[in-house]
Biopython code that builds the backbone (N, CA, C, O; Angstrom):
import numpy as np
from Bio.PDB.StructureBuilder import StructureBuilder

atoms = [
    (1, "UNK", "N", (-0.138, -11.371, 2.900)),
    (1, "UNK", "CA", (0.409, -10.059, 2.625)),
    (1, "UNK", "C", (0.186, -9.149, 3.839)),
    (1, "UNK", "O", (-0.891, -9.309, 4.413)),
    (2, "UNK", "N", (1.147, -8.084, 4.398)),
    (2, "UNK", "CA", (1.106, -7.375, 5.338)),
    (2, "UNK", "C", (0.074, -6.194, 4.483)),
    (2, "UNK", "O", (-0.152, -5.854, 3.322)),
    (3, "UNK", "N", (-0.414, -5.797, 6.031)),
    (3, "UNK", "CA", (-1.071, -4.639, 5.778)),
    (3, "UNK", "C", (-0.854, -3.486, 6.377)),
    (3, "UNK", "O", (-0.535, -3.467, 7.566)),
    (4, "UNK", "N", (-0.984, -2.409, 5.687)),
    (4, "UNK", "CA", (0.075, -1.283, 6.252)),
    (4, "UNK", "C", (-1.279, -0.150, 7.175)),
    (4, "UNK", "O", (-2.343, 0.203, 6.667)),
    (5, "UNK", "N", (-0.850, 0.158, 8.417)),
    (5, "UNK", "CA", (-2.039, 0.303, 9.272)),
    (5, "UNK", "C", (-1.603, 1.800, 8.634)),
    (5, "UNK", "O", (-0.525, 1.955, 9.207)),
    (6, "UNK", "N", (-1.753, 2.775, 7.950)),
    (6, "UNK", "CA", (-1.597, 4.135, 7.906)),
    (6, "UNK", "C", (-2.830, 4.109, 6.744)),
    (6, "UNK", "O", (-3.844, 4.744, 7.031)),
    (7, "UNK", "N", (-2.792, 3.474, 5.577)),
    (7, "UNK", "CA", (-3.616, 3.325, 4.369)),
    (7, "UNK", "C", (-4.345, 2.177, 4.323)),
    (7, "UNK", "O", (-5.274, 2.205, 3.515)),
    (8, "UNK", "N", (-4.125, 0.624, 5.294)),
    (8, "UNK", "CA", (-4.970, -0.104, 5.355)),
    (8, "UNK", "C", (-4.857, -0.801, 3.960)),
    (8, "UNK", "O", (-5.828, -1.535, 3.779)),
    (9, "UNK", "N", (-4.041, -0.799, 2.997)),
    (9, "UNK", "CA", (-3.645, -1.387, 1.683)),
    (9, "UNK", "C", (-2.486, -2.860, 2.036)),
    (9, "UNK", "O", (-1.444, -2.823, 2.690)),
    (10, "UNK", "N", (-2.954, -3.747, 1.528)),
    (10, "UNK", "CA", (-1.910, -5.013, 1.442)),
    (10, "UNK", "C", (-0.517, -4.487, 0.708)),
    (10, "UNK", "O", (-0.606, -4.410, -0.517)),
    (11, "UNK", "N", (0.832, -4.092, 1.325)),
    (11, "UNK", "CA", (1.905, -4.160, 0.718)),
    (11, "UNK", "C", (3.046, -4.971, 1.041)),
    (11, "UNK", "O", (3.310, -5.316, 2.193)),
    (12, "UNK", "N", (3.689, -5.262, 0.079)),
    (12, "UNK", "CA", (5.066, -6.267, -0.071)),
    (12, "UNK", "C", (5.548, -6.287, 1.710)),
    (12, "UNK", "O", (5.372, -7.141, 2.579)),
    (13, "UNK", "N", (6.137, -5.093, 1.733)),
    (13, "UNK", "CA", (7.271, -5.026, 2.980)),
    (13, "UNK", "C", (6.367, -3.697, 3.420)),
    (13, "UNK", "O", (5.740, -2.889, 2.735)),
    (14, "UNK", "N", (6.582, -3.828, 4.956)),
    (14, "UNK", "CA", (6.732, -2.866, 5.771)),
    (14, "UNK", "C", (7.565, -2.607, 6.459)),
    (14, "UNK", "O", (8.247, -3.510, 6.945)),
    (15, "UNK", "N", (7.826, -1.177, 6.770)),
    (15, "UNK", "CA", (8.886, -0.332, 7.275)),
    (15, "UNK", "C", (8.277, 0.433, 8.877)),
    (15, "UNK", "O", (7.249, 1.051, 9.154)),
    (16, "UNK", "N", (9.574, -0.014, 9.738)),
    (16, "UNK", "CA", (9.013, 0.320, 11.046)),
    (16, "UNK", "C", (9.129, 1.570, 11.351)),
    (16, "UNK", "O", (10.348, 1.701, 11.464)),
    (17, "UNK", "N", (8.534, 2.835, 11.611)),
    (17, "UNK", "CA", (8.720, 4.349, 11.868)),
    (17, "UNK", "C", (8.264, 4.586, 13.311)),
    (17, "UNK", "O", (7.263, 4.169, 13.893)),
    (18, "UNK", "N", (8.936, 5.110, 13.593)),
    (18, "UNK", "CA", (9.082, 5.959, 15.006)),
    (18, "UNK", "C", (8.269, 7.139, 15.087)),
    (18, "UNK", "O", (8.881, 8.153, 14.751)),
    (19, "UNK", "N", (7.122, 7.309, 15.417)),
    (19, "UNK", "CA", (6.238, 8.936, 15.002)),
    (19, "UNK", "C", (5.306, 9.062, 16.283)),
    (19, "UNK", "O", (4.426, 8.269, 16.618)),
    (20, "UNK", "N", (5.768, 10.463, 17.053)),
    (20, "UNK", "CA", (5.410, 10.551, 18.502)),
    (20, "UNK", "C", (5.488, 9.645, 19.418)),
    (20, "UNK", "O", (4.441, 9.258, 19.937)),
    (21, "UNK", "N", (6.614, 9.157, 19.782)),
    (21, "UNK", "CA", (7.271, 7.865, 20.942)),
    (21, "UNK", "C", (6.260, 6.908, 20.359)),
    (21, "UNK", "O", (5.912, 6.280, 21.359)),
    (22, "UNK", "N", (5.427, 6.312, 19.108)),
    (22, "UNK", "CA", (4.791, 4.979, 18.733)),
    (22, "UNK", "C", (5.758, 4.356, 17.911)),
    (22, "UNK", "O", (6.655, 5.004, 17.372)),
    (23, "UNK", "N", (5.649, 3.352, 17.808)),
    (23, "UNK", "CA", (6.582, 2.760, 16.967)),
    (23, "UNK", "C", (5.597, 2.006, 15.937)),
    (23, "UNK", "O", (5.150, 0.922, 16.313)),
    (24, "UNK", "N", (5.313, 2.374, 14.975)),
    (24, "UNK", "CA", (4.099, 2.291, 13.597)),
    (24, "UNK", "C", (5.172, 1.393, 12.766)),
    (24, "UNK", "O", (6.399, 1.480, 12.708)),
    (25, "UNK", "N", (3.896, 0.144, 11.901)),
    (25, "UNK", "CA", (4.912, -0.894, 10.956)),
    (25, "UNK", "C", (4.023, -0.080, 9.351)),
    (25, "UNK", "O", (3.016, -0.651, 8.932)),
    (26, "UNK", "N", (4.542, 1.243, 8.603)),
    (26, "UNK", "CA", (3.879, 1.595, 7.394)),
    (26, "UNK", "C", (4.452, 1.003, 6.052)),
    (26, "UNK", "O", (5.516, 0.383, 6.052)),
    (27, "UNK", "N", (3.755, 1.201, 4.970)),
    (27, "UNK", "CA", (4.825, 0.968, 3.854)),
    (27, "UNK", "C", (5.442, 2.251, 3.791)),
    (27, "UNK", "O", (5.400, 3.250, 4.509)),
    (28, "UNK", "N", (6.067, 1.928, 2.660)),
    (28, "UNK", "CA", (7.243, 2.951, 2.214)),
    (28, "UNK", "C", (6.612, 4.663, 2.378)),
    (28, "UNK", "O", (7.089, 5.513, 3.131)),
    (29, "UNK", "N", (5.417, 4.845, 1.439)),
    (29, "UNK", "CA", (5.019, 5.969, 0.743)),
    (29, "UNK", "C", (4.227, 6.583, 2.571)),
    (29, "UNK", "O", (4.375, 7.757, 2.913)),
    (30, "UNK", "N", (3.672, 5.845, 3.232)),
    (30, "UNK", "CA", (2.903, 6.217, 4.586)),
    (30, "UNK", "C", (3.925, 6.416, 5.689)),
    (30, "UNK", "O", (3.957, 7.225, 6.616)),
    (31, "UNK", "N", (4.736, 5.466, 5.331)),
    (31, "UNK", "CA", (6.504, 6.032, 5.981)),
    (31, "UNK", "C", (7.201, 7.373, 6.175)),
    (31, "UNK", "O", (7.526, 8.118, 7.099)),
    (32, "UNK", "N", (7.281, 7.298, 4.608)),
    (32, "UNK", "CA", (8.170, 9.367, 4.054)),
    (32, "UNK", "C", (7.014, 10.264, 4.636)),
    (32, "UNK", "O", (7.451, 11.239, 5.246)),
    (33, "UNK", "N", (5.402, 10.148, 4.585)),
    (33, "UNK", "CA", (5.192, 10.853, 4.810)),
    (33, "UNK", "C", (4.442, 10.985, 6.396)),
    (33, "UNK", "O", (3.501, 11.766, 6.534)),
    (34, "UNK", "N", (4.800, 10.393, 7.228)),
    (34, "UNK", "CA", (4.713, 10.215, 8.641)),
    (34, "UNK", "C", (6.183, 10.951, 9.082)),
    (34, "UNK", "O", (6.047, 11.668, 10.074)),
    (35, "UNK", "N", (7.569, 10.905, 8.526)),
    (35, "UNK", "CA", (8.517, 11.465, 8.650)),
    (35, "UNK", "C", (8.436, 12.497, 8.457)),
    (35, "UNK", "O", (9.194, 13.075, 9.235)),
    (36, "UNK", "N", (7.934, 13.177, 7.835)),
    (36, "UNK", "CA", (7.831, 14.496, 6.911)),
    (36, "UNK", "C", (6.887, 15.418, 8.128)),
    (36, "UNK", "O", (7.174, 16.478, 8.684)),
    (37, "UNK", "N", (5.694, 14.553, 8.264)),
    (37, "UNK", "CA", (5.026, 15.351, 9.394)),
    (37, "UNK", "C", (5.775, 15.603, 10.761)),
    (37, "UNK", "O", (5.762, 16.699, 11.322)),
    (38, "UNK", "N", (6.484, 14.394, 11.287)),
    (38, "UNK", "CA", (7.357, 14.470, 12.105)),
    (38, "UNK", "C", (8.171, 15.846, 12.213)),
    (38, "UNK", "O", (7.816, 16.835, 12.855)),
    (39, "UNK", "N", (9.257, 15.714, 11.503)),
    (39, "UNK", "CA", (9.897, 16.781, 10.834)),
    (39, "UNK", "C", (9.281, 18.168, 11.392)),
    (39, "UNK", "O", (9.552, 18.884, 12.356)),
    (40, "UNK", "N", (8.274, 18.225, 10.285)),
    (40, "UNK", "CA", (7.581, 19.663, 10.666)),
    (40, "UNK", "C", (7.355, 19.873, 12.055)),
    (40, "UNK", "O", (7.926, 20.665, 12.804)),
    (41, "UNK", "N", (6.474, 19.086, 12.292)),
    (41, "UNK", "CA", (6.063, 19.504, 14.021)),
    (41, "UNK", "C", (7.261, 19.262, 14.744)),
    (41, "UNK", "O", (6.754, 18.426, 15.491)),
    (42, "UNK", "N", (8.136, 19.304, 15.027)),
    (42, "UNK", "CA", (9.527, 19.338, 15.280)),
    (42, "UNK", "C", (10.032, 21.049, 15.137)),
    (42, "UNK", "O", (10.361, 21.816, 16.042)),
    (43, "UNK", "N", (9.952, 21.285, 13.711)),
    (43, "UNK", "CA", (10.301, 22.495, 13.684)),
    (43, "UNK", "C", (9.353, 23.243, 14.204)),
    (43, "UNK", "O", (9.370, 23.690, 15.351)),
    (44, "UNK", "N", (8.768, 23.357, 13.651)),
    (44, "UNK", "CA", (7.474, 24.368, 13.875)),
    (44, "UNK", "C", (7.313, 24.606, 15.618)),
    (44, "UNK", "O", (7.211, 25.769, 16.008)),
    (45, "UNK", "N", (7.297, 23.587, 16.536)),
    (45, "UNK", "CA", (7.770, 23.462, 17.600)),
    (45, "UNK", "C", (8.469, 24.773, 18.505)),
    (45, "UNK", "O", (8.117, 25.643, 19.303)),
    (46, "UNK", "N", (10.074, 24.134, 17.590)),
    (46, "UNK", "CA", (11.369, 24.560, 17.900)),
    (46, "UNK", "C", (11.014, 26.522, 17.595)),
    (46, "UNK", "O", (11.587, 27.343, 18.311)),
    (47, "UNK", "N", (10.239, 26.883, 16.709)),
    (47, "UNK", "CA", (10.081, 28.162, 16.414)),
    (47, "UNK", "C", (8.906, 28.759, 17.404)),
    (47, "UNK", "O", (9.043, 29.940, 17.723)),
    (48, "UNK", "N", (8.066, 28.236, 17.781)),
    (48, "UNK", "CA", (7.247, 28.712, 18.600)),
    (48, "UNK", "C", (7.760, 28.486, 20.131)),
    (48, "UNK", "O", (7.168, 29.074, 21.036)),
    (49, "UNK", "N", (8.626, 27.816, 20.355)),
    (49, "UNK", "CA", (9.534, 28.374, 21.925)),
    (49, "UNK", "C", (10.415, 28.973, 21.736)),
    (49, "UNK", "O", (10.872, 29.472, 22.764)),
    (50, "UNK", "N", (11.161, 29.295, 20.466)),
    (50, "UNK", "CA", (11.795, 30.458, 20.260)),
    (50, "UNK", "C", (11.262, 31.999, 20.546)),
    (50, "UNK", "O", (11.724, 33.038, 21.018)),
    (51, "UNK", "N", (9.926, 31.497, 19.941)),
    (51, "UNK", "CA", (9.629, 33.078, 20.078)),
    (51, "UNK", "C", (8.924, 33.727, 21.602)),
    (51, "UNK", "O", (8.878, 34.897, 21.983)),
    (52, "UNK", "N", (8.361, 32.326, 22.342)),
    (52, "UNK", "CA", (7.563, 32.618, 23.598)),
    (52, "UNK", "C", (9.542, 32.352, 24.706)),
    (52, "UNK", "O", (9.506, 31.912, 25.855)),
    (53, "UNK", "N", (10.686, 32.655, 24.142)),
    (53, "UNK", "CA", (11.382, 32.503, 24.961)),
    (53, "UNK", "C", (12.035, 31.648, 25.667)),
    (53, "UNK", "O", (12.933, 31.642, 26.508)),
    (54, "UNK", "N", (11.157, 30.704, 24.949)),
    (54, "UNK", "CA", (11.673, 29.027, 26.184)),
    (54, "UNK", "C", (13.094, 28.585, 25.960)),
    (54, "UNK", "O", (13.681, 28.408, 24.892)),
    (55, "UNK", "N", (13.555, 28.432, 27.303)),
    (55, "UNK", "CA", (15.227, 28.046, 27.312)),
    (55, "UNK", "C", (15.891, 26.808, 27.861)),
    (55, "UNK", "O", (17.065, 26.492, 28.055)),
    (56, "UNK", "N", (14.570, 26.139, 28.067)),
    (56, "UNK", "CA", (14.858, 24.309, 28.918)),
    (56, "UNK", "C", (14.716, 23.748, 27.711)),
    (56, "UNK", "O", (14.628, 24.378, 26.657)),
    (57, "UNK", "N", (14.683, 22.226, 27.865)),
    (57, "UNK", "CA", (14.995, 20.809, 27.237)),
    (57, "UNK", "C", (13.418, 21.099, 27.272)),
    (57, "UNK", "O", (12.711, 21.916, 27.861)),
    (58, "UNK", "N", (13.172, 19.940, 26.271)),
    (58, "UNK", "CA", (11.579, 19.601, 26.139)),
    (58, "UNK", "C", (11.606, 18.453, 27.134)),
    (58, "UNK", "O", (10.574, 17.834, 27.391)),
]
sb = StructureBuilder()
sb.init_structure("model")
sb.init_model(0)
sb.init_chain("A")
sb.init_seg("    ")
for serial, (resi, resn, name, xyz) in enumerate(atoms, 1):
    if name == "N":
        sb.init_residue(resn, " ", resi, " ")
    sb.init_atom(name, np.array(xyz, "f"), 0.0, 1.0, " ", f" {name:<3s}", serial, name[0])
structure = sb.get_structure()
C-alpha cells in the first residue's frame, strides 16, 4: 500500500500535486488541501503587491 507523505497514512491511490515548484505524491483529502493552501498564498500574495504597488511579473 502507498503511503501518502503529507499524513504518513497507507492509502489506496495517490494523487500527484504541484505545491511550491515540488511535485508531492498525496492522497486525495492532503491533495484538496495542499491546493487550497496554494490558492491562498497565491492570492494573498497577489493583494499584498497590489497594495506595496508592484507592477512586474513575479
Amino acid at each position: 500500500m502507498p503511503i501518502c507523505r503529507g499524513c504518513k497514512d497507507e492509502v489506496d491511490q495517490l494523487v500527484a500535486v504541484t505545491v511550491a515548484g515540488k511535485r508531492l505524491k498525496l492522497c486525495e483529502d492532503c491533495a484538496d488541501r495542499a491546493r487550497e493552501e496554494a490558492e491562498v498564498a497565491r492570492e494573498s500574495e497577489s493583494v499584498i503587491q497590489g497594495m506595496m504597488g508592484f507592477k512586474g511579473r513575479r
